[in-house]
N, C-alpha and C positions, 0 to 999 in steps of 0.2 A: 528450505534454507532461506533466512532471509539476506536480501540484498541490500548493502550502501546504497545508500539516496537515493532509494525507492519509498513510495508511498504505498501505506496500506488501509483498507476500510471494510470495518466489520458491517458486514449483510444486514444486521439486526438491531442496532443502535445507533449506525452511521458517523463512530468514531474514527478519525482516521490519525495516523501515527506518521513519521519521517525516521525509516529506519538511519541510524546515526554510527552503529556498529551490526557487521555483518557478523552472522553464526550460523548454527547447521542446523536451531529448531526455527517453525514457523511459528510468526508472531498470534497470541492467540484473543479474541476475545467473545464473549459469550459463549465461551464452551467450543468453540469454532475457528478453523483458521480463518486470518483475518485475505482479501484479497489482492493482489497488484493491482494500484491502478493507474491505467495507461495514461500517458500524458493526449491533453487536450488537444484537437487540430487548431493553428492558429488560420484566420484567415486570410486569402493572398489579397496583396493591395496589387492588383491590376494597372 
């Protein structure tokens, strides 16, 4: 299932999409589901 404003990026050509409408297939490319990807750590200002 893909999720609202989630990001996703194919393993194989490093395209990445900004899901914008959520549904029940996964987003696919290369023949493959594409994967979540996790938001960045930001760094602490000490």
């Amino acid at each position: 299932m893909s999720q609202l404003g989630k990001r996703y990026r194919c393993q194989e050509c490093n395209t990445e999409i900004l899901c914008t409408k959520a549904g029940d297939g996964a987003p696919l490319c290369c023949d493959k589901e594409m994967e979540v990807q996790e938001p960045k750590p930001i760094a602490s200002s000490d």
